[in-house]
C-alpha positions, 0 to 999 in steps of 0.5 A: 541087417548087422551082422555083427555081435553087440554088447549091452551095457548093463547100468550106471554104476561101474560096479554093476558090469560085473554084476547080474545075470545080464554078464553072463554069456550075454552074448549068447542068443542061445538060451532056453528059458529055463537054463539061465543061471541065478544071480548073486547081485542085489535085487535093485542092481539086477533091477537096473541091468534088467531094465537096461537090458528091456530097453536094448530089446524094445529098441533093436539092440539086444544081443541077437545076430542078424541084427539084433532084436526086432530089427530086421522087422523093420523091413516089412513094416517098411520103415527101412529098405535094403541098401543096393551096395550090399547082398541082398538078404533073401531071407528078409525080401522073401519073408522066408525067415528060419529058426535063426531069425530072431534069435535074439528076442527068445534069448533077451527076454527069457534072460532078463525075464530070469533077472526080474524073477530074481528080484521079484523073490529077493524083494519078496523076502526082503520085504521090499514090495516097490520091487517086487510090484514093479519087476512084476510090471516089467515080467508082464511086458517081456511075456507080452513080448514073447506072445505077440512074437511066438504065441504059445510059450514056456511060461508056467513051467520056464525059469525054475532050473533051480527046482529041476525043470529042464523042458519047461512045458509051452502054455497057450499064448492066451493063458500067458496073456490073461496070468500077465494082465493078473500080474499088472492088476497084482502091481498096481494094487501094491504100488498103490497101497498107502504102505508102499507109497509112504514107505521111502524104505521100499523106494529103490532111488536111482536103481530105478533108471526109469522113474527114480522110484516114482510109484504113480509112474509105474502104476501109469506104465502098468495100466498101459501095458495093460491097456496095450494087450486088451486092446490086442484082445479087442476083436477076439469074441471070447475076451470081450468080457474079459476086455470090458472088466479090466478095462473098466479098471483102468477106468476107475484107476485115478492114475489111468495111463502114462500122460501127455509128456510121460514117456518111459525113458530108460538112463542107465547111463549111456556114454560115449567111451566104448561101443558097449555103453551107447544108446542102442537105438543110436548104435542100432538105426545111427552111427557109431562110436568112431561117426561112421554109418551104424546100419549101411546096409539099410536105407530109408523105405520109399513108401514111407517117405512118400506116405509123410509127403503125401500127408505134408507130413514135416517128419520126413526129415526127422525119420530120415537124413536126405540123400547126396542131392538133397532130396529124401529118396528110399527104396521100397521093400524086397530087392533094392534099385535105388543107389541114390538113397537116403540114410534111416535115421535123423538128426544131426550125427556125431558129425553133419554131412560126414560120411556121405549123410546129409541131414535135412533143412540144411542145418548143421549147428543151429539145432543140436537136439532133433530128429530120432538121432539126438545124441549118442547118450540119450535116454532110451524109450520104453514106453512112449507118451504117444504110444500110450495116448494112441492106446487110449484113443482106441480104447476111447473109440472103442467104448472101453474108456469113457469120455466118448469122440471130444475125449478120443479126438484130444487124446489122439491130436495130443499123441501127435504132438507128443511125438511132434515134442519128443523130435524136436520138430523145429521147421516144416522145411520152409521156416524155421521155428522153435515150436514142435507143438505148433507144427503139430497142430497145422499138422492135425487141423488138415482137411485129409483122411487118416490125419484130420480127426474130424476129416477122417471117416474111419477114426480107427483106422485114423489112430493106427495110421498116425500110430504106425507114423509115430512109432516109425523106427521104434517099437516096430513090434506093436506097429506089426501087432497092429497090422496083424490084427487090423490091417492097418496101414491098408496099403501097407506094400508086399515085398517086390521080390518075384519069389517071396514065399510067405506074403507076410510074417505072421510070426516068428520061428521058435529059435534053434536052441529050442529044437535042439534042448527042449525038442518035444515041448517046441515040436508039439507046437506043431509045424511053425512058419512065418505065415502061422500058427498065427497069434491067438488074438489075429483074426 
């Protein structure tokens, strides 16, 4: 929970700081939807900072106090705990979160989202359709966000200040979902057009920081988007039909989702020369630019730790560091006791064992690239390999794409070892080896519940569970959709705290600024807690 402001950096090119709607009032988390000014900077430059810009917010660090983004999310999702050296945030171990909590997600998005609509019109009369398909991509993902966070949004009526709309309208966060899955099929269908893929013309190159202007790429990163919101849609009886038809598109579609070793990174450029321009995943859950601990006020989460020992699970030590005995030890969610706790986040740090942070395995120099903390300028992840293969398994399981348990099952173990691949997991804490793919597979091939397909009774709730582990520390987000509408982890723990008033969040708050300038669309949403409304597609 840092109580601290954090700059975004913005791209790769030095230009481009001074560039963007990105530049403007980044730092405040205030913003309504539709008061955010245009751009002046070309369609592909804004292309990269709002892209960069996405990046920050998947991984915790956009520009929101109160720790950024989604960050204090991954407290109750216990992936992290409250450190006992610090106050204790009651708003966090009592699920009593306010309007001011998660600030951050509103401001982010709805400014990059004016970013994209930007350079959705410029591509659009420019005639560069590579852009304006791919801005509709990430245009899908932002509302996406918004809905699994807020349910009912400005989406109709948001970003058109230009045409005089100060209080943009809510719609229901189901019409927003179905207008975000048009836009993807709207995508894919220009990025797949024999015009736009033979055109270098319409190929932004290297403005694109996530694929270099690869068209099948994004198709792949479209149908996931896609696959992930109809899989939110799966137990909600009156989209059934809806699910089915545009499921059986991706189906149909010989590009499909994003593949075994086909993450969505995003490189804008991160350096180590000013705070503004590290990673954010390693300036959120890491250290910062001078080494010291990021996030001290945090420690590792004790259920999460005894769930990947009880799972003989090697990636403890690659979620999280150990603590000064040499022994992986958390604290659980709600008030923390435990003052001997482990540091979240692994890998070898600016600078092993400094600080009172001591890696795990004993290594300090033979493996420079592991764990979740690999490198202050590592690339930041979008959409993850595994992430997209866990989304199809489901589907698979679910009868939405074909290829029946064999297809489930192969997609399912090749999400672990992607995830497996991404950490480098080079020891399973007895021997030393360079072969993530390997540990992987004695991993999977165990004879236990929720982690050996063929050993698992409930294949469903075998792919959330391994889903919910391989996302530990990253896009907490739809680990929390998935718990909201499956319950899954089942043993998923309440906050210990006697006096919690909500049992779990269900949702975010509408953010002040909505309150204070756009009062009667955001009051007709009703009373709003962190318990509900909930989100249209929980049961």
């Amino acid at each position: 929970m840092k109580l601290n402001y954090k700059l975004l950096y913005i791209g790769c090119i030095p230009a481009l700081l001074g560039l963007g709607a990105c530049s403007k009032n980044f730092l405040n988390i205030n913003t309504s939807p539709n008061n955010v000014a245009a751009s002046d900077a070309p369609a592909a430059l804004l292309f990269t900072g709002a892209l960069s810009q996405t990046a920050s917010v998947v991984n915790g660090n956009g520009t929101g106090v109160s720790g950024g983004d989604f960050e204090n999310l991954m407290i109750p999702m216990s992936y992290e705990a409250l450190n006992t050296n610090y106050q204790v945030a009651y708003n966090i171990t009592r699920n009593n979160y306010t309007s001011s909590d998660f600030a951050g997600v509103w401001g982010d998005c709805y400014h990059t989202l004016n970013d994209y609509q930007t350079v959705l019109v410029d591509a659009s009369s420019s005639g560069e359709p590579f852009l304006e398909a791919t801005a509709k991509v990430m245009i899908a993902l932002n509302f996406q966000i918004l809905v699994d966070a807020y349910g009912n949004i400005p989406y109709s009526q948001a970003l058109q200040l230009a045409t005089g709309v100060l209080n943009p309208e809510y719609d229901s966060a189901q019409t927003v979902y179905t207008a975000c899955i048009g836009k993807l099929d709207s995508a894919i269908a220009t990025l797949e057009s024999d015009s736009v893929v033979a055109s270098g013309a319409y190929n932004p190159g290297s403005a694109d920081i996530v694929f270099g202007g690869n068209a099948n790429s994004w198709v792949g990163l479209a149908n996931t988007i896609k696959l992930r919101m109809l899989l939110h849609l799966s137990n909600v009886t009156a989209e059934q039909s809806f699910v089915q038809a545009e499921a059986a598109k991706i189906a149909s579609d010989p590009i499909g989702c994003l593949g075994a070793g086909q993450t969505a990174f995003v490189q804008p450029g991160y350096a180590t020369d000013l705070s503004a321009h590290l990673n954010p995943f390693w300036s959120s859950y890491g250290y910062t630019i001078t080494g010291a601990a990021g996030n001290p006020d945090q420690s590792a989460n004790s259920f999460m730790i005894n769930k990947l020992q009880g799972y003989n699970d090697p990636r403890v030590g690659y979620f999280y560091c150990v603590n000064g005995s040499g022994v992986y030890s958390g604290n659980p969610f709600g008030i923390p006791a435990n003052a001997n706790s482990s540091y979240v986040g692994s890998g070898p740090g600016p600078s092993p064992g400094a600080n009172g942070l001591t890696p795990p395995f004993g290594m300090t120099t033979n493996q420079s690239t592991w764990g979740l903390l690999q490198s202050p300028t590592q690339p930041a992840v979008l959409m993850s390999s595994w992430e997209s293969l866990f989304l199809q398994a489901e589907a698979i399981e679910r009868g939405l794409l074909p290829g029946g348990d064999a297809a489930a099952e192969a997609d399912y173990e090749q999400a672990i070892t992607d995830d497996f691949v991404y950490l480098n997991v080079f020891t399973d804490g007895n021997t030393n080896t360079n072969n993530p793919a390997g540990y992987a597979q004695a991993y999977y091939q165990q004879s236990v519940n929720l982690v050996g397909w063929k050993s698992s009774t409930n294949k469903i709730q075998a792919i959330i569970e391994q889903k919910f582990i391989s996302n530990c520390l990253m896009d907490v987000e739809e680990a929390w959709t998935d718990y909201r509408r499956l319950g899954y982890p089942a043993d998923l723990p309440l906050s210990n705290d006697p006096a919690s008033t909500y049992p779990r969040v269900n949702r975010f708050i509408y953010p002040q600024s909505e309150y204070n300038t756009n009062a009667n669309n955001v009051q007709a949403q009703g009373t709003v807690t962190p318990a509900g409304p909930k989100i249209f597609w929980m049961p």
